[in-house]
MDTraj code that builds the backbone (N, CA, C; nanometers):
import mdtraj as md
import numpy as np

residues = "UNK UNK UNK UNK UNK UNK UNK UNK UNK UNK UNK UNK UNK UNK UNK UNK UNK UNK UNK UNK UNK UNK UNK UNK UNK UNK UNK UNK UNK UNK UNK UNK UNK UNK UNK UNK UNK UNK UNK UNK UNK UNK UNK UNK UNK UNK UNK UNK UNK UNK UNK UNK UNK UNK UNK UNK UNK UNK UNK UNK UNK UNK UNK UNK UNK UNK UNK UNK UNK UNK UNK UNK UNK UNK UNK UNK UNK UNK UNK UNK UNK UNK UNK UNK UNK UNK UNK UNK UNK UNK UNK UNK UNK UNK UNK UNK UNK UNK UNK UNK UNK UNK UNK UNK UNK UNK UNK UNK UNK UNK UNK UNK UNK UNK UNK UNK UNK UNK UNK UNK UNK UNK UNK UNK UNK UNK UNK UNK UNK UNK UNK UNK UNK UNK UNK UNK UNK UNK UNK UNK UNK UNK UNK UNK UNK UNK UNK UNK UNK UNK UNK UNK UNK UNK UNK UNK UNK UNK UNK UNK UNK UNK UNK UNK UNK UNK UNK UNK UNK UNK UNK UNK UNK UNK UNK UNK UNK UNK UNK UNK UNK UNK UNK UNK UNK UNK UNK UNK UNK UNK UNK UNK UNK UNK UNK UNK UNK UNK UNK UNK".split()
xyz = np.array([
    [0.0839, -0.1197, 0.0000],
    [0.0000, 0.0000, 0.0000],
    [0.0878, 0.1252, 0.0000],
    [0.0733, 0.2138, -0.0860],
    [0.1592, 0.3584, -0.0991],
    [0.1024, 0.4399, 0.0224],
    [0.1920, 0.5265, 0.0434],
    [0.1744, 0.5973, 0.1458],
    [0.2161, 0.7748, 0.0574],
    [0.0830, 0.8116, 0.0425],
    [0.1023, 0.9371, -0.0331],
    [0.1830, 1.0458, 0.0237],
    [0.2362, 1.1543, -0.0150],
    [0.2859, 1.2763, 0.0238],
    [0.3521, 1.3917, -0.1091],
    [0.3714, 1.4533, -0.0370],
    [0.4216, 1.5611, -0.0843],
    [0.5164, 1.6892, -0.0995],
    [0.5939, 1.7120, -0.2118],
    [0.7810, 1.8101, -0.1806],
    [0.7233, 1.8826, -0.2284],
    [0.7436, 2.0662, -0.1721],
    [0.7550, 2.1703, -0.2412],
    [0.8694, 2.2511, -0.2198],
    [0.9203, 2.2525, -0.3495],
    [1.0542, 2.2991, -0.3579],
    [1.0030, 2.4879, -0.3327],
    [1.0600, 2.5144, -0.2402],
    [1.0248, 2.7028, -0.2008],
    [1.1181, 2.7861, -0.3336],
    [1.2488, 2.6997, -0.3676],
    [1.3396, 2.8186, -0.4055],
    [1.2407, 2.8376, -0.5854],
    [1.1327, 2.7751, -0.5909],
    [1.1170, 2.7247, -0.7702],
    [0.9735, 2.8224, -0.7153],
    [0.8896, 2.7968, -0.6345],
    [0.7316, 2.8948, -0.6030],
    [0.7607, 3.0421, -0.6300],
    [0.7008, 3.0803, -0.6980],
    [0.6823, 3.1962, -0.7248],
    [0.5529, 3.3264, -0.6712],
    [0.4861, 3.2135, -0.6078],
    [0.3592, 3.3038, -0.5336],
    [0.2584, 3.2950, -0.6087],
    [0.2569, 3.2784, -0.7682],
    [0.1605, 3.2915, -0.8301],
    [0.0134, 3.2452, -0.8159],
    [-0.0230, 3.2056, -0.6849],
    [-0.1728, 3.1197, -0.6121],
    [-0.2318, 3.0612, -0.7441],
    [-0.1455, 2.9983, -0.8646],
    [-0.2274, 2.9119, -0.9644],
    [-0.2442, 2.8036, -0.8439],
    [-0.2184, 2.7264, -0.7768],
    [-0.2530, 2.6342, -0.6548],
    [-0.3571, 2.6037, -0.6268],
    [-0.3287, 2.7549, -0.5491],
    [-0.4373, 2.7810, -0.4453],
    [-0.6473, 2.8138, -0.5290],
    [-0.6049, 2.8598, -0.6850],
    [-0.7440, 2.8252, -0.7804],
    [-0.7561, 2.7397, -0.8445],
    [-0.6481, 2.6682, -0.8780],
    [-0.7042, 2.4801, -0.9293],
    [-0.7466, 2.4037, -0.8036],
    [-0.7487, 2.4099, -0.7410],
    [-0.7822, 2.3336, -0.5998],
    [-0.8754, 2.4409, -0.5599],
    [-0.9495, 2.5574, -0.5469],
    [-1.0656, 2.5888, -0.5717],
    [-1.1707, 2.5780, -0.6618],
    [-1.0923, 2.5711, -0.7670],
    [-1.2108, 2.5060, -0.8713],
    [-1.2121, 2.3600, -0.8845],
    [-1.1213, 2.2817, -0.8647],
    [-1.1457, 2.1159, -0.8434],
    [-1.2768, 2.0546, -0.7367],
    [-1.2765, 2.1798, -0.6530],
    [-1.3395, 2.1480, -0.5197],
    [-1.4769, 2.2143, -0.5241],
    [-1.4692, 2.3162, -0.5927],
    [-1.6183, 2.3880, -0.5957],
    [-1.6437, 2.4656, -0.3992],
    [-1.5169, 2.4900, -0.3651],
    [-1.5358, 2.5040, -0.2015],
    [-1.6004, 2.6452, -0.1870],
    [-1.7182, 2.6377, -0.1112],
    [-1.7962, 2.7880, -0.0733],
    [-1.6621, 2.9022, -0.0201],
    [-1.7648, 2.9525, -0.0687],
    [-1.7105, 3.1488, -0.0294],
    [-1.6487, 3.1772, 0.0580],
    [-1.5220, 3.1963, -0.0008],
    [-1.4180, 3.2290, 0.1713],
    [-1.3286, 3.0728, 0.2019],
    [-1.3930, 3.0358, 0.1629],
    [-1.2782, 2.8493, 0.1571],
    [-1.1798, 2.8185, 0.0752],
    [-1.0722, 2.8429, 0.1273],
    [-0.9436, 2.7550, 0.0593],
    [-0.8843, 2.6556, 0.1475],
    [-0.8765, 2.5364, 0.0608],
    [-0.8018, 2.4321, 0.1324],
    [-0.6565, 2.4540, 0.0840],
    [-0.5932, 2.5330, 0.0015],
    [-0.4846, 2.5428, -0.0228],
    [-0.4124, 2.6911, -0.0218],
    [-0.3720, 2.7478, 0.0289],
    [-0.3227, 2.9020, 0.0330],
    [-0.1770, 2.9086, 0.0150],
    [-0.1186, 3.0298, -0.0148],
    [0.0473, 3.0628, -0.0506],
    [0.0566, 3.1776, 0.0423],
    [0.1260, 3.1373, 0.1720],
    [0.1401, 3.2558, 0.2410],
    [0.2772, 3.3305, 0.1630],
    [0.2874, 3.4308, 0.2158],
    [0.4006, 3.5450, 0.1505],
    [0.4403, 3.6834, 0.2910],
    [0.5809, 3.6837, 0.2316],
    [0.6401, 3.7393, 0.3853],
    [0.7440, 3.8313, 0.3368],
    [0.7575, 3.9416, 0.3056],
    [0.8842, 4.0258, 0.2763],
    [1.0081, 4.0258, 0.3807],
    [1.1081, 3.9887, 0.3318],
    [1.2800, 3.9714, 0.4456],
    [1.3718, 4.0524, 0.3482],
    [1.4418, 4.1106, 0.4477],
    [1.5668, 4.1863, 0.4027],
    [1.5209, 4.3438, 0.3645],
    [1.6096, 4.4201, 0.3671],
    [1.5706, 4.5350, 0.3365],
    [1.6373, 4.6085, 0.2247],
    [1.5983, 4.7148, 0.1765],
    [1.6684, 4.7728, 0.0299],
    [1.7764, 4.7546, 0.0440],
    [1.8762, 4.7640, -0.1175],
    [1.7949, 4.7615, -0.1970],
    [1.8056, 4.5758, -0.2215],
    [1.8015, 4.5129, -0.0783],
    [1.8199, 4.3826, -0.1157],
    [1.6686, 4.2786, -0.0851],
    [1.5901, 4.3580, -0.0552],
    [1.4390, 4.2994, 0.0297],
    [1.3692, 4.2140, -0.1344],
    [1.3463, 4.1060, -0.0651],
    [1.2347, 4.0122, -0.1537],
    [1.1379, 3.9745, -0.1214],
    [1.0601, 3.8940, -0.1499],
    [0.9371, 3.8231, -0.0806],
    [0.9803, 3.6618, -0.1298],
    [0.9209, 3.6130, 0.0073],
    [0.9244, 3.4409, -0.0242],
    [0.8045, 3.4048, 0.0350],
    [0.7977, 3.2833, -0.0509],
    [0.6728, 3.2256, -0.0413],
    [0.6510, 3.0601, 0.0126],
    [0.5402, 3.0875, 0.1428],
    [0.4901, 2.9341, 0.1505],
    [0.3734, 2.8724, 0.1022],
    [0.3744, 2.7729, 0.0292],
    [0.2340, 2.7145, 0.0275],
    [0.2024, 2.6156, 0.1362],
    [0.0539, 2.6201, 0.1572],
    [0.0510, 2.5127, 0.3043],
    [-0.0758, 2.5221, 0.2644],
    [-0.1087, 2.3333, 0.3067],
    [-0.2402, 2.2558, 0.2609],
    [-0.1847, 2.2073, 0.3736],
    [-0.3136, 2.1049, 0.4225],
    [-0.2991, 1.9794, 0.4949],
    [-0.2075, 1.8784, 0.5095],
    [-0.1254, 1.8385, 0.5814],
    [0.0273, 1.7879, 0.5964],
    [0.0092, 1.6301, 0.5675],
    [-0.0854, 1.6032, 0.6173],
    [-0.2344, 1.4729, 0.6184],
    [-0.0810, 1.3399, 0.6558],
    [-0.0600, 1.4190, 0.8076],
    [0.0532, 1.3540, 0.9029],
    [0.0429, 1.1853, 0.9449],
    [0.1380, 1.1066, 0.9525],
    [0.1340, 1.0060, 0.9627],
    [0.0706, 0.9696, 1.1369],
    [0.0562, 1.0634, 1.2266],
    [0.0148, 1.0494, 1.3338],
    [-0.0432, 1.1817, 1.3407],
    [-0.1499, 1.2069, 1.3223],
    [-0.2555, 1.2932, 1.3055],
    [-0.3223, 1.3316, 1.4675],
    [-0.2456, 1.4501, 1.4792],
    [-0.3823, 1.4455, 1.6029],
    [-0.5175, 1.5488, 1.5493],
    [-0.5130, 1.5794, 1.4676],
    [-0.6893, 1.5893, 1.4658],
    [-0.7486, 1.5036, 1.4349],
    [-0.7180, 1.3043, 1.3986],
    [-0.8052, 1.2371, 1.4209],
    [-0.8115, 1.2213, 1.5565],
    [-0.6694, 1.2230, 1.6468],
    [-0.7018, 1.2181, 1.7805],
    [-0.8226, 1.2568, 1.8974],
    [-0.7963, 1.4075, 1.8955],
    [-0.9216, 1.4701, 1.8785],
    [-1.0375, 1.4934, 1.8532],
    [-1.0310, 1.4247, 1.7533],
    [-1.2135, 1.4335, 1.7253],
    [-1.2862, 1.3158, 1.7918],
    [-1.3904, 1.4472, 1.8392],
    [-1.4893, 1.3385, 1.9780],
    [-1.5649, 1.2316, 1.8931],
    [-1.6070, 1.2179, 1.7212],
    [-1.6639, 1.1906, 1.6813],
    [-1.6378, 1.0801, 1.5696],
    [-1.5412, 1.0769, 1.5515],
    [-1.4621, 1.0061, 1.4762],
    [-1.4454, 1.0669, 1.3152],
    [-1.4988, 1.1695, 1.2837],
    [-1.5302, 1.2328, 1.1635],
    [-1.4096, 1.2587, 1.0436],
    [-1.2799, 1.2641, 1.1781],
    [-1.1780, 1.3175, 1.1154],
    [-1.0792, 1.1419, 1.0690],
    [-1.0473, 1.0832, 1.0055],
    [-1.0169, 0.9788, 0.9613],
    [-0.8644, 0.9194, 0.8664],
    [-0.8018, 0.8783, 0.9086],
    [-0.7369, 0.8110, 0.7911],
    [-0.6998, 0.7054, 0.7314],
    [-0.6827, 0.7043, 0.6031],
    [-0.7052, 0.6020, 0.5013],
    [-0.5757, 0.5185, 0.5265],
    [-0.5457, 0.3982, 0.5112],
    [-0.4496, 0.3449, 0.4600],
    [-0.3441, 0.4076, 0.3676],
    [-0.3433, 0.4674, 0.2979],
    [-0.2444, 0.5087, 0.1873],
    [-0.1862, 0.6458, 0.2335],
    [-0.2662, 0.6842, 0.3759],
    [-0.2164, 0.8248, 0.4534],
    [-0.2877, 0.8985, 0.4015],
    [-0.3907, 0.9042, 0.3642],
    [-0.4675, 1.0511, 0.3342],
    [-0.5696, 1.0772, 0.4162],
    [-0.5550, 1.1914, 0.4999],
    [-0.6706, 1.2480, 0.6033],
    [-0.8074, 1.2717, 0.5479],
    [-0.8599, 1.1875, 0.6068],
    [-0.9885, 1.2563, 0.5318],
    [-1.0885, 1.3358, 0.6669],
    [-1.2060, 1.3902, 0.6165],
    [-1.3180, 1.4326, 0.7409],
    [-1.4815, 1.3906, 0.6517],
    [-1.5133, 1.2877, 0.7817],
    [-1.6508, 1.2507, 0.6818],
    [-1.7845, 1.3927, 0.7569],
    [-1.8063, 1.4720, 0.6122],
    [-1.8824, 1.5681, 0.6772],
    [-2.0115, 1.5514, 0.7267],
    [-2.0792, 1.4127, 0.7495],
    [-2.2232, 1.3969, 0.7903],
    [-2.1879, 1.3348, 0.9121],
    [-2.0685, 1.2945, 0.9635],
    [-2.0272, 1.3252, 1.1402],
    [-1.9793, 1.4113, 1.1926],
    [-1.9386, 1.5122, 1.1472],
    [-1.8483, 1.6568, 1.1644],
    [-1.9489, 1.7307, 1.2549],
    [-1.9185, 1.7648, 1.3455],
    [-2.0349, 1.8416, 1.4633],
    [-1.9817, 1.9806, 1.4881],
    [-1.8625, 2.0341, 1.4023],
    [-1.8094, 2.1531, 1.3624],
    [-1.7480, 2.2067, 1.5516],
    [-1.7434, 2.1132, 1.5715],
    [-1.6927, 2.1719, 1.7430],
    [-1.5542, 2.2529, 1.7751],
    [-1.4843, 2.2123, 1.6058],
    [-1.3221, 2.2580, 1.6086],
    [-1.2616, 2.2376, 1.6964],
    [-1.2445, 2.1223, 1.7807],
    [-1.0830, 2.0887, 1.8215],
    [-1.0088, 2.0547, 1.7287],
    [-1.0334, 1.9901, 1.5635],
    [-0.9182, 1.9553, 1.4901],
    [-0.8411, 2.1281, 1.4447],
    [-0.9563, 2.1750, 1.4382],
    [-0.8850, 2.3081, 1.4345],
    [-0.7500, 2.3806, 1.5175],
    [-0.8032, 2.3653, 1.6509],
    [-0.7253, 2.3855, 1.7677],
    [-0.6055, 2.3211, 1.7905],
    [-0.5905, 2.2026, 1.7715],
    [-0.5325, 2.1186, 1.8087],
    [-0.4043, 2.1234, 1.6811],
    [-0.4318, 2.1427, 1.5415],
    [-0.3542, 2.0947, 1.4358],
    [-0.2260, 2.2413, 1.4572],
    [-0.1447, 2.2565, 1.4621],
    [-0.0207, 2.3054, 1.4360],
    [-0.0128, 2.4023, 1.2951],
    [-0.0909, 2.3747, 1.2289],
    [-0.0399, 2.3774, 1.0949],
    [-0.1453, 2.4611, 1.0068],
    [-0.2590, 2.4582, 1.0762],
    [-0.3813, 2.5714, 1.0358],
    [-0.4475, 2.5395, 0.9115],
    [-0.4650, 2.4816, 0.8397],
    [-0.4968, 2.4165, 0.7512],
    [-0.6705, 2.4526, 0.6837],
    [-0.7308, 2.3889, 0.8406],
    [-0.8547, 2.3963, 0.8168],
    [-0.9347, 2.5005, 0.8088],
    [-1.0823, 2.4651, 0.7959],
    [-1.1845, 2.5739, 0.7678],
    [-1.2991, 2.5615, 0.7878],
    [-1.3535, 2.6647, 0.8850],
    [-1.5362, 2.6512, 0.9553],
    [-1.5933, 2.6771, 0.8300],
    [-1.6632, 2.6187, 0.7640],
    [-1.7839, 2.6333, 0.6837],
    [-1.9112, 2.6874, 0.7514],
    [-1.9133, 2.8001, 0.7771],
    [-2.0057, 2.8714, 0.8657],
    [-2.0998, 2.8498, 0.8267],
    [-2.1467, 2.9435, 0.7268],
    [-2.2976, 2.9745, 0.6189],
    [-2.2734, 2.9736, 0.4869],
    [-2.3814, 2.9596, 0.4263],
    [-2.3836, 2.9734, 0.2529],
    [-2.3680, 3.0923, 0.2142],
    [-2.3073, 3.2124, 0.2351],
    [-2.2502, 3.3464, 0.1716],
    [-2.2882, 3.3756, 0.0927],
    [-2.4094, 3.3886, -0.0150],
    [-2.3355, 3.4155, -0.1751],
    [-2.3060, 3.5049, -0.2109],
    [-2.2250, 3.5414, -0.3163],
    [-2.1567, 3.6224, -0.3653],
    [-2.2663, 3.7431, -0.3865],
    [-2.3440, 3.7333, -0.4351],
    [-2.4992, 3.8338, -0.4894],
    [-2.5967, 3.7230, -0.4138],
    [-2.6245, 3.8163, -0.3127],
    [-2.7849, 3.7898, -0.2292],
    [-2.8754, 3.7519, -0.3236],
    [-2.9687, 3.6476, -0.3222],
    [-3.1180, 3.6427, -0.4011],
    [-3.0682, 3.5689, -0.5280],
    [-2.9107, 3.5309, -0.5485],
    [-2.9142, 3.4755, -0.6938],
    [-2.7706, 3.4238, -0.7163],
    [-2.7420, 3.2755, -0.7401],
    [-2.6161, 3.2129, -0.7331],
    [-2.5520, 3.2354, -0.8805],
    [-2.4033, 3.2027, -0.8829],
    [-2.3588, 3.2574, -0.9512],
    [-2.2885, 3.0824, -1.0794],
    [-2.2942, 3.1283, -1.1285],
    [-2.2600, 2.9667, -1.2165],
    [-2.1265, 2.8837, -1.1386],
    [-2.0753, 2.9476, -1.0447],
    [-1.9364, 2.8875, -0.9766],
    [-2.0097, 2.8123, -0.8850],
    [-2.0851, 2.9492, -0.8369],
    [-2.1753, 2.8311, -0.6627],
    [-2.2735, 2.7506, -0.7417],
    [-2.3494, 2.7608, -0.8540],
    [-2.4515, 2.6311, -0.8575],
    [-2.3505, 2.5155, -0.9133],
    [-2.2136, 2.5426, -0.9380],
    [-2.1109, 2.4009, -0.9314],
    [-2.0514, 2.3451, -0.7901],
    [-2.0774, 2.4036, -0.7018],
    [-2.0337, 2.3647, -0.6178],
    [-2.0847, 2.2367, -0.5603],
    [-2.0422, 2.1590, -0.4571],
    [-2.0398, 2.0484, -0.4135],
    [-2.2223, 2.0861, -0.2568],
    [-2.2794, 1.9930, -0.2553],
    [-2.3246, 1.9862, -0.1616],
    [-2.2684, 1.9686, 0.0060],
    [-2.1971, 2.1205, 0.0000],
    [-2.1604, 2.1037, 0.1393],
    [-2.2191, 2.1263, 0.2727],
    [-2.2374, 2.0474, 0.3744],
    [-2.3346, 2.0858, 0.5033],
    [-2.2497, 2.2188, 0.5576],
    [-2.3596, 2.2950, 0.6115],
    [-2.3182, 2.3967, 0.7168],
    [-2.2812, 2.3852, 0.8457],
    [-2.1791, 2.4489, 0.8812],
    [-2.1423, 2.4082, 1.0463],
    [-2.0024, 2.3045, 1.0422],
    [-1.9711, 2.3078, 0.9799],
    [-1.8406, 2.2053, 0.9563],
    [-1.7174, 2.2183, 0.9129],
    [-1.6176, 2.1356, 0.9286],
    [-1.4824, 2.1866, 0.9156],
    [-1.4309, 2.1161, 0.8074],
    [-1.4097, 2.2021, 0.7150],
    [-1.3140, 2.1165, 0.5691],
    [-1.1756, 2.1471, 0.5654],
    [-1.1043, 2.0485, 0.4646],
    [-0.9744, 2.0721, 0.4611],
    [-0.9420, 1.9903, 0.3094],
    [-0.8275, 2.0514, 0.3234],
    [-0.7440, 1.9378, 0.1648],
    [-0.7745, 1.8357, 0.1921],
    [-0.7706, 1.7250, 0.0854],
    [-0.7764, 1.5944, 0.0755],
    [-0.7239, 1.5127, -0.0089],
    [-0.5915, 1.6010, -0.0671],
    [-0.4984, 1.5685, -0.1379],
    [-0.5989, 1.5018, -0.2513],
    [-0.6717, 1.6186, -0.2990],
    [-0.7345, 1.5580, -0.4443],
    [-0.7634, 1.3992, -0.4411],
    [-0.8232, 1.3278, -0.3359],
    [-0.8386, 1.2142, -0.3175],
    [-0.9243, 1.0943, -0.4546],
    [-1.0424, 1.1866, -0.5318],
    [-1.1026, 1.1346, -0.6278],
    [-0.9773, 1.0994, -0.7316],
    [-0.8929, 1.2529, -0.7379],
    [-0.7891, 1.1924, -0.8705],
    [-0.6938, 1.1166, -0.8450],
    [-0.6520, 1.0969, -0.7132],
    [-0.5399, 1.0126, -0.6704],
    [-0.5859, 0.8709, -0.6731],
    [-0.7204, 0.8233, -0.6650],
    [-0.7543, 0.6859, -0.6502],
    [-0.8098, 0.6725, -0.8212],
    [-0.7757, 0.7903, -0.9216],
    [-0.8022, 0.7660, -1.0353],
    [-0.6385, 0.7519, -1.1246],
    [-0.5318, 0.7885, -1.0367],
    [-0.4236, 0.7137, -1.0980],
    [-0.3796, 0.8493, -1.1378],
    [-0.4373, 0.9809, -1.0915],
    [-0.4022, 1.1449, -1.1296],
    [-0.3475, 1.1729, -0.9756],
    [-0.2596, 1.3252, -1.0013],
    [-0.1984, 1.4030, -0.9516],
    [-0.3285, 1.5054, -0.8836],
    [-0.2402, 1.5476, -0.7832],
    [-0.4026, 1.6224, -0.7331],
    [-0.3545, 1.7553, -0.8245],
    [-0.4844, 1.8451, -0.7865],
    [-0.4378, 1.9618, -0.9069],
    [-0.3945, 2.0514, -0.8777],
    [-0.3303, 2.0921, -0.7591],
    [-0.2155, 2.1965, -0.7605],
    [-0.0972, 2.1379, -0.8241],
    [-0.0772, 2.0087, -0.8105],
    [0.0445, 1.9345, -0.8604],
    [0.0541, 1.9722, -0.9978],
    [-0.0499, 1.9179, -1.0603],
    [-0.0992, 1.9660, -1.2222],
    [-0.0315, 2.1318, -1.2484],
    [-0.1222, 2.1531, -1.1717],
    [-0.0947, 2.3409, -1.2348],
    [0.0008, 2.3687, -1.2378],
    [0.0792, 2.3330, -1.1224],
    [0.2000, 2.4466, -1.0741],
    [0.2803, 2.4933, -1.1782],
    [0.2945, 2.6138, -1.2471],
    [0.3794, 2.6689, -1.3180],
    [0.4853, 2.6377, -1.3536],
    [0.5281, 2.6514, -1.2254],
    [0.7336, 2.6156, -1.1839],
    [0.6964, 2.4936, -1.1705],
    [0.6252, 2.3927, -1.1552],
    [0.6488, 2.2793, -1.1216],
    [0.7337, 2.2551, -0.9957],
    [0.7216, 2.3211, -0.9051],
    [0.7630, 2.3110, -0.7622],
    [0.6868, 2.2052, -0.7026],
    [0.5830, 2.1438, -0.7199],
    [0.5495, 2.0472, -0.6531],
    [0.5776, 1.9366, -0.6989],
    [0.5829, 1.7887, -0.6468],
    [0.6291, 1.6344, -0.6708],
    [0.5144, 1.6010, -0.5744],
    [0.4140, 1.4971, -0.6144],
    [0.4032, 1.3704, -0.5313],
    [0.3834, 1.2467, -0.5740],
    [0.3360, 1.1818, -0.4799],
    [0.4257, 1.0280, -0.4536],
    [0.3504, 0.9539, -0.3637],
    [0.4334, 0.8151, -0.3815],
    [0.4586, 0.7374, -0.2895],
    [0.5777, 0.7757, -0.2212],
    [0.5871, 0.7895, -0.0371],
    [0.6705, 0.7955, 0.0212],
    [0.7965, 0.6944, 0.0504],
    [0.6778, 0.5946, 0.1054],
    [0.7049, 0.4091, 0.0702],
    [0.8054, 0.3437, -0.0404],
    [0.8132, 0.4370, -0.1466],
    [0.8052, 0.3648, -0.2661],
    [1.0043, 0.4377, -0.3056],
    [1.1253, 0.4048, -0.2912],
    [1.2261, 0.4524, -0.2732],
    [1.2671, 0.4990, -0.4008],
    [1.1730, 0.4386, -0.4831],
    [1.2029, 0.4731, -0.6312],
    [1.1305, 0.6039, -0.6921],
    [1.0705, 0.6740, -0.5552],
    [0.9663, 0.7583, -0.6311],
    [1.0535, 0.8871, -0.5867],
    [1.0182, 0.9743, -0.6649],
    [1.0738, 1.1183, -0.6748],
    [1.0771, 1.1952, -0.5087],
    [0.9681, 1.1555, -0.4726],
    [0.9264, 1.2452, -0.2982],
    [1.0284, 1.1779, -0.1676],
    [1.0464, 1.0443, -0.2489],
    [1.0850, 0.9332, -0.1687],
    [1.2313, 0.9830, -0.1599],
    [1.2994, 0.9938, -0.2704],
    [1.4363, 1.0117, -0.3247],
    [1.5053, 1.1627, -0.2309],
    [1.3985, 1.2553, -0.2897],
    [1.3929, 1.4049, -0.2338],
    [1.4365, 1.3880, -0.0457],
    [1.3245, 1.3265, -0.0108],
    [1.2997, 1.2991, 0.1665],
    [1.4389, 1.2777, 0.2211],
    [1.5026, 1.1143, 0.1627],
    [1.6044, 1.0242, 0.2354],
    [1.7492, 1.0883, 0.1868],
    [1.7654, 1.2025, 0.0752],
    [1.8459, 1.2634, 0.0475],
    [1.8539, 1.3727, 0.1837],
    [1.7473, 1.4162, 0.2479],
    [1.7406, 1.4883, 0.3167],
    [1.7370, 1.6661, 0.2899],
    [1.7068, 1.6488, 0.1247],
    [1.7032, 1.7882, 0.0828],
    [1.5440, 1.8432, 0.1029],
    [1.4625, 1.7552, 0.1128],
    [1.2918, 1.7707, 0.1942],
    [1.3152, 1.7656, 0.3135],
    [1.1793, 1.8550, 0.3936],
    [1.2129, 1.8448, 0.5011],
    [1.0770, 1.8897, 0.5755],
    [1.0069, 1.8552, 0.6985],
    [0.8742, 1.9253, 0.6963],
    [0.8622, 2.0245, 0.7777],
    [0.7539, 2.0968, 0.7897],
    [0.7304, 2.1720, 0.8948],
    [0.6878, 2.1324, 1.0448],
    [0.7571, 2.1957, 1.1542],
    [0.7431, 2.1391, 1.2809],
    [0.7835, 2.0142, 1.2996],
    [0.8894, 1.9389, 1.2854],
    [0.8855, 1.8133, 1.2838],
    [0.9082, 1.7580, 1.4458],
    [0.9274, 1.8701, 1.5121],
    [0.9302, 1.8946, 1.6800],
    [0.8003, 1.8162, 1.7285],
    [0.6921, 1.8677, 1.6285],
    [0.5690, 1.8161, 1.7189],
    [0.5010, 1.6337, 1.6839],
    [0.6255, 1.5860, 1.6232],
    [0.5919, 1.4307, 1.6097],
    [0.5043, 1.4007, 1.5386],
    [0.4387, 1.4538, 1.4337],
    [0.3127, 1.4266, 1.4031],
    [0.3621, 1.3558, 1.2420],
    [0.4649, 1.3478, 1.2204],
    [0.5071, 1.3061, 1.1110],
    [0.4613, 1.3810, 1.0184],
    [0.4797, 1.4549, 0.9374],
    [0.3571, 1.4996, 0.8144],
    [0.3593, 1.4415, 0.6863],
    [0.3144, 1.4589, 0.5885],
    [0.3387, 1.3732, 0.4457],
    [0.3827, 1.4827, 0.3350],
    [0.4135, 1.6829, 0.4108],
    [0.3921, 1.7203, 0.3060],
    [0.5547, 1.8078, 0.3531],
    [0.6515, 1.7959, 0.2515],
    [0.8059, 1.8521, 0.2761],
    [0.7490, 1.9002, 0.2235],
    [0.9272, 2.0273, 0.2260],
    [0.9453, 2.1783, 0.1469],
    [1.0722, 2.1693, 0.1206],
    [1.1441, 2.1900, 0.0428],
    [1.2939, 2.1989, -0.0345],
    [1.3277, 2.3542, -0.0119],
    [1.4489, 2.3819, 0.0454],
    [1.4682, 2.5180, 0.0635],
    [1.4466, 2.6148, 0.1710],
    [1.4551, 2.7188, 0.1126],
    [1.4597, 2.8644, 0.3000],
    [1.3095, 2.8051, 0.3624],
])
top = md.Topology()
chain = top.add_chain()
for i, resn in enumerate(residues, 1):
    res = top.add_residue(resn, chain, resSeq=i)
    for name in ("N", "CA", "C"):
        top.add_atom(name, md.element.get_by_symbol(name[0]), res)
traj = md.Trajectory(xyz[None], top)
């Protein structure tokens, strides 16, 4: 069984959030929801100051404590390491929220729409999502069990992203990891994650 994950090389990201809207439009996620974002941080000062960029999705950690956490069992993972949250047990109580390190997730409060009294051809594509609940990445789970890349992977411009089998020593993420040129975030807090970064 593969054990999915994921390298993003920082020095190749360019900020361009193509990411962060193929994985909004893959997902159809209501108003105000991203499961995938590119934070951005200006360092250094004239005339040498740049901006660098993180992307951060769901780490979908080999020891997960927001399945820990959840009173309900809602929050879940698969064999192959992919976190999932089944949303018709989700009681939106947010401890996975609280609890995750890594910020990921997202209260699905209310139905927002964009124009009061009249949806817009994006929201009548959207997915039937319940209100009151907490979503997150899911590492494009439909295309990954279809033998596809999830679709930030797809998009990425620079092609800064790789995934994989972790498991698998022959695979690109795998190679990246045990070279030790990947590396994850917080790795202090034990939670293993599935998703490196190459670089500052």
């Amino acid at each position: 069984m593969a054990r999915y994950g994921m390298v993003i090389d920082l020095n190749t990201c360019i900020g361009c959030n193509a990411c962060t809207m193929a994985c909004k439009a893959e997902h159809a996620t209501p108003k105000g929801i991203f499961w995938a974002k590119v934070l951005e941080k200006e360092v250094g000062k004239f005339p040498a100051a740049r901006r660098i960029f993180l992307p951060v999705l769901c780490n979908h950690c080999k020891n997960p404590i927001c399945q820990e956490v959840c009173p309900t069992g809602a929050t879940y993972k698969r064999e192959d390491g992919i976190v999932l949250i089944d949303y018709d047990m989700c009681i939106g109580c947010r401890s996975c929220m609280e609890a995750c390190p890594y910020g990921p997730r997202a209260f699905y409060e209310s139905d927002g729409a964009y124009y009061p009294g009249e949806r817009t051809a994006y929201e009548k594509s959207q997915q039937d999502f319940s209100e009151g609940v907490v979503m997150k990445c899911n590492f494009c789970v439909e295309r990954v069990d279809q033998g596809l890349d999830p679709a930030c992977v797809v998009t990425c411009v620079t092609e800064c992203r790789v995934f994989g089998d972790l498991d698998d020593p022959q695979s690109e993420v795998a190679r990246l990891v045990a070279d030790k040129k990947a590396r994850p975030l917080l790795p202090e807090k034990g939670l293993e994650p599935s998703v490196f970064y190459v670089g500052s």
